[in-house]
PLY file of the C-alpha trace (Angstrom):
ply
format ascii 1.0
element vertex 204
property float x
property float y
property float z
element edge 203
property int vertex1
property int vertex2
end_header
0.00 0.00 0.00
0.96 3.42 0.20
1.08 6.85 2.01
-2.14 8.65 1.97
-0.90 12.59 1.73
-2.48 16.07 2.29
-1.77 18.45 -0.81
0.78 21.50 0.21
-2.01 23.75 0.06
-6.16 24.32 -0.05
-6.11 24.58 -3.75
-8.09 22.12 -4.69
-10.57 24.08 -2.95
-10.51 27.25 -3.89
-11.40 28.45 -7.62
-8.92 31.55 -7.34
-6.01 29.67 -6.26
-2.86 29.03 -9.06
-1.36 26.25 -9.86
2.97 26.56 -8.45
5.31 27.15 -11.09
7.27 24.05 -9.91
4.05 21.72 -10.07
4.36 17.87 -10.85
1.57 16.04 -12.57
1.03 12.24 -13.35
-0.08 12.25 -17.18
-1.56 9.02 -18.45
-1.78 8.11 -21.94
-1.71 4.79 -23.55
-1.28 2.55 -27.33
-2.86 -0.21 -28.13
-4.88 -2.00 -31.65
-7.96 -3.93 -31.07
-6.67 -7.22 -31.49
-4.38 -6.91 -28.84
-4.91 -8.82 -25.22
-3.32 -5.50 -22.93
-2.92 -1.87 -24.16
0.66 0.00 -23.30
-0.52 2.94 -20.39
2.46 5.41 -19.79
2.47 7.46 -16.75
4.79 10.53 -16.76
5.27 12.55 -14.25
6.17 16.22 -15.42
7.02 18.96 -13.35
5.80 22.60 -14.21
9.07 23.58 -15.68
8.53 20.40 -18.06
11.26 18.54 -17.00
10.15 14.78 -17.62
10.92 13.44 -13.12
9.29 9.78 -13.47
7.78 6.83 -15.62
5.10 4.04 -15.21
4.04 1.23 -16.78
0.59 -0.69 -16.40
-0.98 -2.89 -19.11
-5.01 -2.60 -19.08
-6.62 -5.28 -20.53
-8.29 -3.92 -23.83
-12.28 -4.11 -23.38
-11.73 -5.01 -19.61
-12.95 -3.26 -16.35
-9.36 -2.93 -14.69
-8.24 0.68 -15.78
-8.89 2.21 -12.20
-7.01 -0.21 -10.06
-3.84 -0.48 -12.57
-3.72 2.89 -12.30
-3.96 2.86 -8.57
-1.31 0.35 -8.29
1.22 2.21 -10.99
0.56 5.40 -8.81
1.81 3.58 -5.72
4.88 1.94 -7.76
6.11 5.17 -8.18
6.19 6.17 -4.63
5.72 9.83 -5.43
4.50 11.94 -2.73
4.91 15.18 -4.92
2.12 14.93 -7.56
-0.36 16.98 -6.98
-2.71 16.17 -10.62
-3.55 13.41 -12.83
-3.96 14.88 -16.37
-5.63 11.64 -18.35
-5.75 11.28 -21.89
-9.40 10.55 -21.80
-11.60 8.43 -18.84
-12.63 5.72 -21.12
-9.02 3.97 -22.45
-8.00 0.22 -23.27
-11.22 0.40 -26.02
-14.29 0.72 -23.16
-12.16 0.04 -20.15
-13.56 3.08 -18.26
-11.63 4.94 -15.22
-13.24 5.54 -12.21
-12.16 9.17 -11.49
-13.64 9.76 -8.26
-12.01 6.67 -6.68
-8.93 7.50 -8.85
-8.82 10.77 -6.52
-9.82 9.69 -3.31
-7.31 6.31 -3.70
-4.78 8.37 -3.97
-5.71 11.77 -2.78
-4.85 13.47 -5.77
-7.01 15.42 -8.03
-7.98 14.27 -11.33
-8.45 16.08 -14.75
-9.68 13.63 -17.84
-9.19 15.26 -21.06
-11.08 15.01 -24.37
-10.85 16.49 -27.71
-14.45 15.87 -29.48
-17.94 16.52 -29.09
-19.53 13.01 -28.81
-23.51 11.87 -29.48
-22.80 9.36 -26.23
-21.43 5.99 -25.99
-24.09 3.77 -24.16
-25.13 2.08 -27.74
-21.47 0.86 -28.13
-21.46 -0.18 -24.52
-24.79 -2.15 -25.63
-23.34 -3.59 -28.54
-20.05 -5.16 -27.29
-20.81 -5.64 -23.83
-24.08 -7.23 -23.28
-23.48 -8.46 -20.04
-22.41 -5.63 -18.04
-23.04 -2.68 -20.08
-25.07 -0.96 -17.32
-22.41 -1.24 -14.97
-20.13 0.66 -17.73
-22.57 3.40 -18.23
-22.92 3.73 -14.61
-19.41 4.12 -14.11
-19.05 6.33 -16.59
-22.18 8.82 -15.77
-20.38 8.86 -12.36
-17.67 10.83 -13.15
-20.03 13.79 -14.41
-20.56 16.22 -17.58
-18.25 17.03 -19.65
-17.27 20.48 -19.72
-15.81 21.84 -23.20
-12.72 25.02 -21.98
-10.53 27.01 -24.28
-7.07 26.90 -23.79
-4.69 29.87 -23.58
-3.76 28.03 -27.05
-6.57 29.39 -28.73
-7.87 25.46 -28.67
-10.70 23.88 -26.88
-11.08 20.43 -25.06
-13.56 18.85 -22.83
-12.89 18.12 -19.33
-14.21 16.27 -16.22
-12.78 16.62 -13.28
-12.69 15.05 -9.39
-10.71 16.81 -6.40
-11.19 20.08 -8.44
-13.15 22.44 -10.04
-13.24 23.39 -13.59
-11.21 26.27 -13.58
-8.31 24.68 -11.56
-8.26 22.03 -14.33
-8.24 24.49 -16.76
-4.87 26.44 -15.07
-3.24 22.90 -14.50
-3.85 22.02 -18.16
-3.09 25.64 -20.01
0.41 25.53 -17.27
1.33 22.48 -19.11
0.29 22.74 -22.97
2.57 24.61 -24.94
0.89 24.68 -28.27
-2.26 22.92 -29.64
-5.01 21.14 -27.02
-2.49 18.35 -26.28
-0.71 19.04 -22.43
3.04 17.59 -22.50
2.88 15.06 -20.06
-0.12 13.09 -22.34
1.68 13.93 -25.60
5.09 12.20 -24.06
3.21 9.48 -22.55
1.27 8.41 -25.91
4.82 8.84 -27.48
6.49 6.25 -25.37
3.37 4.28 -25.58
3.55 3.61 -28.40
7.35 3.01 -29.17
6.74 0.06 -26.43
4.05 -1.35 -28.39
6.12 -1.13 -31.48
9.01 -2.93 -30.05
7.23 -5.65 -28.55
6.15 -6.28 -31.51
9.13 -7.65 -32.84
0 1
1 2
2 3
3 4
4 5
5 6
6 7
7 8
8 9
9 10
10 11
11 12
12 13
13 14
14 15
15 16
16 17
17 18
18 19
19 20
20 21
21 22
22 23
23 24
24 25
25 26
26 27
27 28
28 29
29 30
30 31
31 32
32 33
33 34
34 35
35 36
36 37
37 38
38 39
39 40
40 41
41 42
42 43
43 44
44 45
45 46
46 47
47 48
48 49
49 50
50 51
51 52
52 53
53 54
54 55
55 56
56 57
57 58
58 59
59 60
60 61
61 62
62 63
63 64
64 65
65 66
66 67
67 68
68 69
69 70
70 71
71 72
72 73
73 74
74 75
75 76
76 77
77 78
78 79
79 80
80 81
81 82
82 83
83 84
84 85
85 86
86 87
87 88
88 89
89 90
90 91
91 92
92 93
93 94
94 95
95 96
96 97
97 98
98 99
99 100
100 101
101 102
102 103
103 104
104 105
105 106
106 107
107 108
108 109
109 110
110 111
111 112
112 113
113 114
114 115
115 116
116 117
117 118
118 119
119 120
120 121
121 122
122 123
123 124
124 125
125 126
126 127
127 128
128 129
129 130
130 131
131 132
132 133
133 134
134 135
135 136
136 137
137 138
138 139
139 140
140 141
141 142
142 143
143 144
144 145
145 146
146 147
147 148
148 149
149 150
150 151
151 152
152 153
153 154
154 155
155 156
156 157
157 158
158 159
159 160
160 161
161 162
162 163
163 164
164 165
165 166
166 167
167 168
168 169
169 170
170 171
171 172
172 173
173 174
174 175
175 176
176 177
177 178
178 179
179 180
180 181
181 182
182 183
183 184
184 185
185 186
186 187
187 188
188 189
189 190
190 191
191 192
192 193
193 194
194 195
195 196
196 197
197 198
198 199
199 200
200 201
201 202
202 203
């Protein structure tokens, strides 16, 4: 198990509060191809000068229900009692394997930001379709982690966000703080990068 910890200040409670410049994050982004058993998840942690300070590893199983707890236990591998955000490249990864963002947060006391980049007519009929038996527990999971909120980024770009530990607008400052051009923050675009190149060499 690990250390439960108490963030260095109230900011995940107040909507005025800034982000510090030195800020570390845990962004989470992943590769994968249908036909494969596990997807590649990369966790980097970044710190707010975007100096790359750590790397996970977890392997969700593509179509399965176990996103939130490999997450949980890659968080703990990394014995990090610095990060202060998850930035996720999307709450539904691993093709349907859908994060639990509340109990993402309150596991490991850390406030969670799920980014998207496109307006969507809703999922549920693809949850219907290839998951017959437990497609309302999917939907339920995923309605549990609230509305998405569409924000535009000091970028000039927009994304969609839901968020746990932290309103809105924090998410918003955490994700402009680490985006240098485009809608994509560092930490996810690194992440996906390394991702991948995994994938690719297992491969051989």
């Amino acid at each position: 198990m690990f250390d439960i910890h108490e963030l260095d200040s109230d900011i995940a409670h107040k909507k005025s509060s800034s982000w510090k410049k030195g800020v570390r994050v845990l962004g989470v982004s992943e590769s994968f191809q249908r036909e494969d058993v596990r997807s590649i998840a990369v966790g980097v942690v970044m710190r707010g000068d975007m100096r790359i300070d750590g790397i996970g590893f977890c392997e969700p199983k593509v179509g399965g229900t176990d996103a939130t707890d490999l997450l949980i236990d890659m968080y703990s591998r990394l014995g990090r009692e610095d990060i202060r955000g998850w930035i996720l490249g999307g709450c539904i990864i691993s093709w349907f394997n859908v994060i639990d963002s509340i109990r993402l947060n309150e596991s490991t006391n850390v406030p969670v930001v799920c980014l998207s980049y496109r307006p969507s007519e809703g999922i549920e009929k693809f949850f219907r379709e290839y998951f017959p038996d437990d497609w309302k527990d999917r939907v339920e999971l995923m309605d549990k982690g609230g509305q998405r909120e569409e924000v535009s980024l000091k970028t000039g770009h927009s994304v969609f966000l839901t968020t746990s530990g932290i309103t809105i607008d924090q998410a918003k400052q955490l994700v402009d703080q680490f985006t240098l051009d485009g809608r994509i923050p560092e930490p996810i675009r690194i992440a996906r990068i390394i991702a991948a190149a995994r994938r690719r060499d297992q491969q051989i």
